[in-house]
Steps between C-alpha positions, in 0.01 A plus 500: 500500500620886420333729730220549743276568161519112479435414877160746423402333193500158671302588780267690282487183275497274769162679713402524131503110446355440830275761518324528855257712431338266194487253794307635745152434332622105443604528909139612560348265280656181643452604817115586534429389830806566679507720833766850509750326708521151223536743224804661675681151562393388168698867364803432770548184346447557146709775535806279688515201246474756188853641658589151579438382148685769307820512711497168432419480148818723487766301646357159345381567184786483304658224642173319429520629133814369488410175642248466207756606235324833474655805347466869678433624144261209416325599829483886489311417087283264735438742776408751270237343308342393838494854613381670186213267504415576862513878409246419242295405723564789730433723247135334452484546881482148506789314702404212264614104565857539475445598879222278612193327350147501656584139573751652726272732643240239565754309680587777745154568641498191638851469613557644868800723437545726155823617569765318316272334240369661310593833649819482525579271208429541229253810551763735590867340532396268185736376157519855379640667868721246547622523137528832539732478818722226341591656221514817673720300754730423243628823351632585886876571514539532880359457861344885463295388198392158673441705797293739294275234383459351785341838629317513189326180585468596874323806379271355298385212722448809757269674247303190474474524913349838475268429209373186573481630944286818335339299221149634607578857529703497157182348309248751649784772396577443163167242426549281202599818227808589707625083586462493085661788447767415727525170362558614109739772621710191610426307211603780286870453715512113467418542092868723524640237685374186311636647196835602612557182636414309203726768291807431727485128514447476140815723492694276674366155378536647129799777467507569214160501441401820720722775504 
């Protein structure tokens, strides 16, 4: 990384790919029934295993790529694709089923905790945030840019805290216009990011192809 320009533009991508706020009417919806202080352990812990899965995803994902034979490049082409079609969705203000399915959701009313599945994964810290943070993960030349990340990740799962802990108050703020608004905004940012993914590992799968 070059400059904290590029520590901004992946949190900014990151919160973008995650995107609390286009959560917090799926956080009401699967929890219908549930009394102020379950939604507040049911944030708290969607909250801690979102951080816990993208540290993660950042020290072990390329070893596991590597494992599987699996190129960064190859990857970052992969990512991208993944991404752009999740900001296609976002864009329709529709988080779509490269998040979660209805079968999913069905599956979560009658499960007695929400917070890691499908909150956690793959709602919010799904395939595209934890490409996002490998890949990111990779172009790191030092501890500070690690260390960057890392707070870019603690940040973000901290966002998801507040929005999902004031879920209620946020949807009688900015009712379903402002969540949609919100939620293209972001896909707007992930389209950006899709796209300059796919450019770069193209780049670097194919040199002499993309100058």
């Amino acid at each position: 990384m070059e400059s904290y320009a590029d520590y901004a533009r992946n949190l900014v991508g990151l919160m973008a790919i995650v995107d609390p706020i286009g959560a917090v009417p799926l956080f009401i919806g699967l929890m219908p029934h549930a009394n102020s202080q379950e939604r507040k352990r049911t944030a708290r812990n969607a909250a801690i295993a979102v951080a816990i899965i993208l540290v993660g995803s950042m020290f072990a994902g390329e070893p596991v790529l590597r494992l599987f034979g699996i190129s960064i490049p190859a990857f970052r082409v992969g990512g991208g694709i993944l991404i752009l079609l999740m900001a296609l969705d976002m864009l329709k203000a529709n988080h779509g089923r490269t998040r979660h399915t209805a079968e999913e959701d069905e599956e979560a009313l009658a499960a007695d905790s929400i917070a890691i599945v499908p909150l956690a994964i793959p709602l919010m810290a799904g395939p595209g945030a934890i490409s996002l943070v490998i890949v990111t993960a990779n172009r790191a030349n030092d501890l500070f840019d690690v260390g960057a990340l890392v707070v870019s990740c603690l940040v973000t799962a901290f966002s998801i805290w507040v929005c999902l802990r004031l879920a209620s108050p946020i949807r009688r703020l900015l009712g379903a216009t402002g969540i949609n608004i919100a939620t293209r905004v972001m896909g707007m940012i992930l389209t950006a990011i899709g796209v300059e993914l796919i450019t770069t590992g193209t780049r670097e799968l194919f040199p002499g192809l993309i100058r």
